[in-house]
C-alpha positions as CSV (number, residue, x, y, z in Angstrom):
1,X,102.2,96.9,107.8
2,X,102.7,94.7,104.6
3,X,100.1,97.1,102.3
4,X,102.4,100.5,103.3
5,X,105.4,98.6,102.4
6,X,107.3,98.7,99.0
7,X,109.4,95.9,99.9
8,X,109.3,93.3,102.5
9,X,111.4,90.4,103.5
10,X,110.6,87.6,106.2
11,X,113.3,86.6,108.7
12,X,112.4,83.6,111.0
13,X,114.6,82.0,113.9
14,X,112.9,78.5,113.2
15,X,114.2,77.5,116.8
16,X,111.6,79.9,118.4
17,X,108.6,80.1,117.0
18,X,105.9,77.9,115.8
19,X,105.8,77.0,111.8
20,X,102.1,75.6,111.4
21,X,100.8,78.7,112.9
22,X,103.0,80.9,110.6
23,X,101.7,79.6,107.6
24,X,98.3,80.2,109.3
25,X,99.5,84.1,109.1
26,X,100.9,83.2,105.3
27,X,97.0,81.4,104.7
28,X,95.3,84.7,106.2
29,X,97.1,87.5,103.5
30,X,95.4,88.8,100.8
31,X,97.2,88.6,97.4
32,X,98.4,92.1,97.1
33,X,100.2,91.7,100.6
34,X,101.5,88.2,98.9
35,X,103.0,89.8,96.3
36,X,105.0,92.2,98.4
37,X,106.6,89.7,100.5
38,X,109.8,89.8,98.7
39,X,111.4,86.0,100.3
40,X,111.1,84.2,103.5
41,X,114.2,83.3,104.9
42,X,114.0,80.1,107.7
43,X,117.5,79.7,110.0
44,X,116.9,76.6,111.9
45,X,119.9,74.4,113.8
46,X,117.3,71.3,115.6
47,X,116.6,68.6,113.3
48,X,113.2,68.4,114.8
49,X,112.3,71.8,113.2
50,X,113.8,70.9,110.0
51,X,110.8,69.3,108.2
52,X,108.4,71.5,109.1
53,X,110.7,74.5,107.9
54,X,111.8,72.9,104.9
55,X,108.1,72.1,104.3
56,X,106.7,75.3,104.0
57,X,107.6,76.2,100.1
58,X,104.8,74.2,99.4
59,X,102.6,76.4,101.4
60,X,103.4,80.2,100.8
61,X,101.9,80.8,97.7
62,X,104.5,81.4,95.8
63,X,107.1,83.3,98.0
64,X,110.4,82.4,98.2
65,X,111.5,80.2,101.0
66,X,115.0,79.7,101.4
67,X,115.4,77.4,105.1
68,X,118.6,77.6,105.8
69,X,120.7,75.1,108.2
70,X,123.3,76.7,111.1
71,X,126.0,74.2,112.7
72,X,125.8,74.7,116.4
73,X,129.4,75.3,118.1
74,X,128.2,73.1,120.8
75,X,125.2,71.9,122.4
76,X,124.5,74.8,124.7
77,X,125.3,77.1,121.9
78,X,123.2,78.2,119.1
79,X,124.1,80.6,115.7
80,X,120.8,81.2,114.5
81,X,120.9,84.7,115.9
82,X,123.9,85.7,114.5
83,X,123.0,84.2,111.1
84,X,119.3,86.2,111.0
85,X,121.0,89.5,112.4
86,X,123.4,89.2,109.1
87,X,120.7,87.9,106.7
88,X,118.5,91.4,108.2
89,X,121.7,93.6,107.4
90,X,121.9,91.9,103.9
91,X,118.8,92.7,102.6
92,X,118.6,96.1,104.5
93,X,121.6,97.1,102.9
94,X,122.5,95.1,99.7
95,X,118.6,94.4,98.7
96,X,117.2,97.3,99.4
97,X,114.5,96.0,101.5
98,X,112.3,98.9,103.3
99,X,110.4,96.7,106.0
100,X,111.3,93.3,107.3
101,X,109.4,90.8,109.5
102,X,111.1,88.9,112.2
103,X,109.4,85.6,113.6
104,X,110.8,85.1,117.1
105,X,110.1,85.8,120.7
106,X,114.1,85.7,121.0
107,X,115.5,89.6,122.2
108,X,119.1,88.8,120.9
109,X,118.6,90.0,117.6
110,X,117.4,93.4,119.3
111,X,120.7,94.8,117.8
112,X,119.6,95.2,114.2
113,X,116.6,96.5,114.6
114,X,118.1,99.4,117.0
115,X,121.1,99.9,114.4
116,X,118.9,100.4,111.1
117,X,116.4,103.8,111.6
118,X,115.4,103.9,108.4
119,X,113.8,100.4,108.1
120,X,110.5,99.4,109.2
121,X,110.1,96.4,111.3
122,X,107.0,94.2,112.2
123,X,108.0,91.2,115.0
124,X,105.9,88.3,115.3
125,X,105.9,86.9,119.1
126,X,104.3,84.4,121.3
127,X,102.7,85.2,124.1
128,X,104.1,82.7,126.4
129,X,107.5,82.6,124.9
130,X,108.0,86.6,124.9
131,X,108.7,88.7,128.1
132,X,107.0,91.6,129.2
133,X,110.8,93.8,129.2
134,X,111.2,92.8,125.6
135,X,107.6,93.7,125.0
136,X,107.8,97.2,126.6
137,X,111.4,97.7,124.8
138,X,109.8,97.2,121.0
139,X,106.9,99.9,122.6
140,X,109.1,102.3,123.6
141,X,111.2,102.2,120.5
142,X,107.3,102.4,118.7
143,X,108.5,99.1,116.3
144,X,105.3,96.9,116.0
145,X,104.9,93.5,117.0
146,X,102.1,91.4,117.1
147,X,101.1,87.6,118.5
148,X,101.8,84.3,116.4
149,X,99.2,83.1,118.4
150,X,96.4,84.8,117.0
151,X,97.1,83.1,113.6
152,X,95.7,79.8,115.4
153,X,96.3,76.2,113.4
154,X,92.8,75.2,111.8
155,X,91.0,71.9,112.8
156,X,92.1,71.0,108.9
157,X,95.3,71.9,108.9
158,X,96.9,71.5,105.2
159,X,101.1,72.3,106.2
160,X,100.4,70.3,109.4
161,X,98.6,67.0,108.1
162,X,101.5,67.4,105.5
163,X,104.6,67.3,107.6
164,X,102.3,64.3,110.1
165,X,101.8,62.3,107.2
166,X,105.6,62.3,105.7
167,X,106.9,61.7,109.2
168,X,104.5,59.2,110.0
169,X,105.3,57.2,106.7
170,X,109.0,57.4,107.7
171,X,108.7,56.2,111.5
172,X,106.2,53.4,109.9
173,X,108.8,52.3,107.8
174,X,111.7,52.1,110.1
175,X,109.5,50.3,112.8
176,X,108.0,48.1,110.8
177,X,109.8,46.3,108.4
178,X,108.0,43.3,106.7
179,X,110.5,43.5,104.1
180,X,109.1,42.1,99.9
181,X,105.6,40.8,99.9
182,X,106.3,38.1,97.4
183,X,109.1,37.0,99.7
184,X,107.4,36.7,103.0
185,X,104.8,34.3,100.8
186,X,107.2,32.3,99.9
187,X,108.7,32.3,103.6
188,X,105.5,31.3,104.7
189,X,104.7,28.0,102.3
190,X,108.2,27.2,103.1
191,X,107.5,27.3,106.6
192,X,104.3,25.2,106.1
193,X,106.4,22.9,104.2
194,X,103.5,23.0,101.4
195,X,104.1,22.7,97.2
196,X,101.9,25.2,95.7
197,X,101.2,25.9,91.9
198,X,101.0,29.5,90.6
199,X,97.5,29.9,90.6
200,X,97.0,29.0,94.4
201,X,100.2,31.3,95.0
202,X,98.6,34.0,93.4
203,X,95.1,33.1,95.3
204,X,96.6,33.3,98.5
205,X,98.7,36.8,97.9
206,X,95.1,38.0,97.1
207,X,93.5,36.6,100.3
208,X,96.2,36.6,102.6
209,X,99.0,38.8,101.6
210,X,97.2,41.8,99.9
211,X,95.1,42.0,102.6
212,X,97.3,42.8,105.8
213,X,96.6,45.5,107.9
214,X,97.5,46.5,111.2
215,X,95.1,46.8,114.2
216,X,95.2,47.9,117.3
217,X,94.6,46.5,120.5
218,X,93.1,48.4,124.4
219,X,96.6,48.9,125.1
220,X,97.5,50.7,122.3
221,X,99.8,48.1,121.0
222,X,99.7,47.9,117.3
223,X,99.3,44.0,115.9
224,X,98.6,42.6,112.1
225,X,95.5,41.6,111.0
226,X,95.1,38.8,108.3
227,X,91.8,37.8,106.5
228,X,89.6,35.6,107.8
């Protein structure tokens, strides 16, 4: 699809489909099908999609990423179709944009795709998100689609351990907050009610201090762990 293309663009409702194994399908391209892919445009409105999306810059070799926020009107109600059905017309018509890829196992952007003949479209599915009407629909109308889930997330995922490691640093932070190491030694002579010179303040920083880690117990339960 990509190497008969002149021009394509990439159009992904971030609420229904999976980014790690996108960028799987972005890690699997050659680099003559790179360079075709013109931009990747990301509409998201969950801010528990939003770091992955606004993540994957860093892992598209170069392609434009633009992730792009939509307000919801209310909680039941989402405008991420709306917003990718007028990006699509955009580029179709303003960018001159031959084929276009849309990520989603959502129909509701069905519209586009039956309003603009002259455009060639590739959609992106998974298989236990996409019914078999919509399915039969893209057959019949012969537009090509093909499974996310094929493009499966490696053992060593790069995007993934990425986004883990950020969010992990953040939850760490707000959980555990142990606040200036040079404080809490103080706190703690204070607390032993002991005079110390700088020399054995800076021995025990070394010993005690700069040493914490945390453990964890059977439970689970996470606990710190001081030098012996």
């Amino acid at each position: 699809f990509i190497n008969t293309a002149s021009k394509v663009q990439v159009f992904i409702d971030g609420e229904n489909a999976d980014p790690y194994r996108f960028a799987s399908a972005i890690d699997s391209l050659k680099d003559q099908e790179i360079e075709k892919i013109n931009k990747i445009v990301v509409y998201y409105d969950s801010e528990h999609t939003t770091k992955a999306w606004t993540s994957l810059k860093h892992f598209t070799y170069g392609i434009e990423v633009e992730a792009i926020p939509v307000e919801r009107i209310n909680e039941n109600k989402s405008l991420v179709d709306h917003r990718l059905v007028m990006g699509v017309s955009k580029a179709i018509f303003k960018e001159n944009v031959d084929s276009i890829i849309l990520v989603s196992s959502d129909s509701d952007f069905w519209s586009v795709i039956d309003a603009s003949e002259d455009v060639r479209y590739l959609v992106m599915v998974e298989s236990e998100k996409c019914g078999y009407d919509f399915k039969n629909l893209l057959r019949n109308k012969d537009v090509f689609y093909c499974y996310l889930d094929k493009f499966m997330t490696p053992d060593d995922d790069r995007f993934f351990n990425l986004v883990f490691k950020t969010e992990l640093e953040k939850i760490l932070k707000e959980r555990f907050s142990l606040g200036n190491a040079n404080e809490l030694l103080a706190d703690v002579l204070q607390s032993c009610r002991a005079e110390a010179s700088k020399a054995e303040k800076d021995m025990l920083f070394e010993k005690y201090i700069k040493t914490l880690s945390l453990g964890i117990d059977r439970d689970g339960e996470f606990f710190v762990k001081i030098a012996e």
